[in-house]
N, C-alpha and C positions, 0 to 999 in steps of 0.2 A: 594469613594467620597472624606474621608478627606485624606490631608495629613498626612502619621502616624506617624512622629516625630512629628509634631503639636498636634496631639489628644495625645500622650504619655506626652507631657510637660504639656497641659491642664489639663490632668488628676492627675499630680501630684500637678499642684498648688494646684486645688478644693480642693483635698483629702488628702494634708498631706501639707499643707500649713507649721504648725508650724517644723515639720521635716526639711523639705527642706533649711527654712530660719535661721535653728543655724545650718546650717553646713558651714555658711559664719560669718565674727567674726566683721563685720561691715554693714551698707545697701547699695545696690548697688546705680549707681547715678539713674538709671530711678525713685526707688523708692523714692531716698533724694529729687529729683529736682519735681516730685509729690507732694510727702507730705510735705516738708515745702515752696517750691516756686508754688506750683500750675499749675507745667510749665512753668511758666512764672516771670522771673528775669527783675525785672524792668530795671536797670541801672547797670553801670561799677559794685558797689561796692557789689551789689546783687550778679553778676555773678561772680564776685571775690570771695567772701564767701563760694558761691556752689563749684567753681573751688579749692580753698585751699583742703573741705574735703576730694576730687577726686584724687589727684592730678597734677593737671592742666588741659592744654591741651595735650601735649605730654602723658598724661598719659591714656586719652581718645581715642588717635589716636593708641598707643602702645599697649593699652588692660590690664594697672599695675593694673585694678582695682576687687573689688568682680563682678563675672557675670558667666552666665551660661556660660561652657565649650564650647573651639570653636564660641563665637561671639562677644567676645570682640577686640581681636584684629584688630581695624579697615582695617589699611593699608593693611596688607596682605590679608583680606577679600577682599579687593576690588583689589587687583593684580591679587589672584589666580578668580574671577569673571571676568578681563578684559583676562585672558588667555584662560578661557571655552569661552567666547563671541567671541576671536579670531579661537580659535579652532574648531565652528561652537556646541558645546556642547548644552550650552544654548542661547536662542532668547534676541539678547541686549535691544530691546521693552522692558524685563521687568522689569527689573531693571531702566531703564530709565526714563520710564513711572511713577514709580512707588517714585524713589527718587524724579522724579520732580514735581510729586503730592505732596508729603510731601514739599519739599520748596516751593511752590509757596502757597502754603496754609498761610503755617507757615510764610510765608512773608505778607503777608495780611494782619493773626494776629497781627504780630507787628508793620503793620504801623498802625491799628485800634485803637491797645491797646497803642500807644506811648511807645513801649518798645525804650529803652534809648541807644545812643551811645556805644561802647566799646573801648574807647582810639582809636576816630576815623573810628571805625569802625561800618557802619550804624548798625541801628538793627533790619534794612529788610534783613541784610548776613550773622550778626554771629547768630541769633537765631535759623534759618532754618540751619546754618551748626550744632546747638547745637543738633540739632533733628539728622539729619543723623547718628553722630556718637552715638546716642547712642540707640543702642540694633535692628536698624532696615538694616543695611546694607547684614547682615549674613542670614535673611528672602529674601530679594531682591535678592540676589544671588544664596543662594542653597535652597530656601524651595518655593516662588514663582513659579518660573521654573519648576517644578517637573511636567513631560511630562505626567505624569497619572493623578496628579489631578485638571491640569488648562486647556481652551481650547488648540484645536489640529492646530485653523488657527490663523496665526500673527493678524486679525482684533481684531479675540476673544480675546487672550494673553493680545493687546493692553486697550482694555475695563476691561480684569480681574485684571491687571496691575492699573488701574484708581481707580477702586471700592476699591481696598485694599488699595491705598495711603488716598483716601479719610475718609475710615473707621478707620485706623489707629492715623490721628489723630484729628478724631471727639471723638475716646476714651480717647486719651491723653486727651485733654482738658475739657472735659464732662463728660467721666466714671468716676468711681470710681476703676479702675485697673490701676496702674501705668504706665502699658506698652500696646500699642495699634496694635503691628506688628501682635505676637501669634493669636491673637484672628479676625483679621479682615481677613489672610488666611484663616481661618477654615470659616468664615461666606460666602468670595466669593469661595472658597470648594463646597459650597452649591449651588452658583448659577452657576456654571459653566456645568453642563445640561441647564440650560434655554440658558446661553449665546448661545452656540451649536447650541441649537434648534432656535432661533432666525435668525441665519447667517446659517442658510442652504438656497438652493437653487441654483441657477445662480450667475456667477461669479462680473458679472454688478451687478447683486440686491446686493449681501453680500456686496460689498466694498459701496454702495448708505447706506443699513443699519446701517453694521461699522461707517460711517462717521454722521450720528444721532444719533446715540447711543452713539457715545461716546462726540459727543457738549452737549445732552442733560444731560449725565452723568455728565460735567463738569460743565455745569448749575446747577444743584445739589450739585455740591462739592462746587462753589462758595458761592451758599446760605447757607450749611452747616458752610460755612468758616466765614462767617458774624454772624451765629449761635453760633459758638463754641467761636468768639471773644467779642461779647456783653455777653456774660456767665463766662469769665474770670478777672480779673484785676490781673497787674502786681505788683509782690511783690518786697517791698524792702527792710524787714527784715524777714527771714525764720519763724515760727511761735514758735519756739524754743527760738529764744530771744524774741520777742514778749511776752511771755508767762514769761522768766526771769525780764523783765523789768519790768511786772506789779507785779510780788511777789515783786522787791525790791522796788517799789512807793509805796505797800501796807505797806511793812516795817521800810520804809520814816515813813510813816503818822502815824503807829501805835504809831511809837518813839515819 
């Protein structure tokens, strides 16, 4: 049912959490841009902040950063994925589906939450590109697809495709797990017997049901999306100096 490099990474966070996290000599950005931005980097100088620890962008796209093996490096993740999609390997539905669920969500969020310009650049484009590259491209591409544990017909793929972008960043912004890709494979893992069983039958009926299930699916994801943004606000000092600033006004005042 699951995927097993998914349950094998799952099971290492659960169970050896503090192991796994000092064999990196820094945090990676999902974690940084969780825990002190909330996901969400109010404006230019916010995103600049996160971008110095990292960094930059090239260093995002390049993969310079701490991360698990094999999914940082953007660019190439997503060449050697446009080559399997050519080569008829993997179904381009899911990757598709699936970043496009993640940006248009994430584009929501920021125009809900008034996330702030970036030297010109709205913050309905670079926030949703902030998501892409980090930690979910390498899922979209080789762990999504995986012909044994997602459906077997493009309607289904397309729907399993939705539910995981959807899931993915209702945890980003809601859980309390940094990262939302790992775990929302393994949850539509589970649904992917029902999918199956729903879209069997007649050729007419499956592509009629496909075509409601996944409006209504996205009807969900919208409200989810409206969910996960009224639960957020945009930060504009990590909580790090936040937390510096009030020891030094306490030791202002003490003086």
């Amino acid at each position: 049912i699951f995927n097993p490099a998914a349950v094998g990474r799952a099971v290492i966070f659960a169970t050896f959490t503090g192991a796994s996290t000092n064999l990196v000599t820094s945090a990676t950005p999902t974690a940084l841009i969780a825990n002190s931005y909330g996901w969400v980097p109010a404006n230019a100088d916010a995103l600049d902040g996160f971008l110095s620890q990292v960094g930059g962008w090239s260093s995002l796209f390049l993969g310079t950063y701490p991360g698990a093996l094999g999914e940082t490096f953007t660019i190439a993740i997503v060449l050697i994925g446009i080559f399997l999609i050519v080569r008829k390997i993997i179904d381009w539905r899911v990757p598709v589906v699936y970043l496009g669920t993640i940006f248009v969500m994430t584009a929501i969020v920021a125009i809900i939450t008034g996330v702030g310009s970036y030297h010109g650049i709205p913050g309905f484009i670079w926030y949703p590109v902030l998501h892409l590259i980090l930690g979910v491209v390498f899922g979209a591409f080789f762990m999504l697809t995986d012909p044994v544990t997602s459906p077997t017909s493009a309607a289904g793929r397309t729907i399993f495709a939705l539910g995981a972008g959807i899931l993915t960043v209702l945890i980003r912004l809601t859980g309390n797990l940094p990262e939302g890709c790992l775990y929302s494979i393994l949850l539509m893992n589970m649904m992917t017997p029902l999918i199956e069983s729903l879209l069997d039958g007649k050729q007419l009926d499956i592509l009629k049901k496909a075509k409601h299930g996944f409006i209504y699916l996205a009807l969900v994801g919208l409200a989810i999306t409206i969910f996960a943004a009224c639960s957020v606000h945009p930060v504009s000092n990590p909580k790090g100096e936040k937390e510096a600033k009030v020891v030094e006004n306490v030791e202002v005042n003490v003086l």
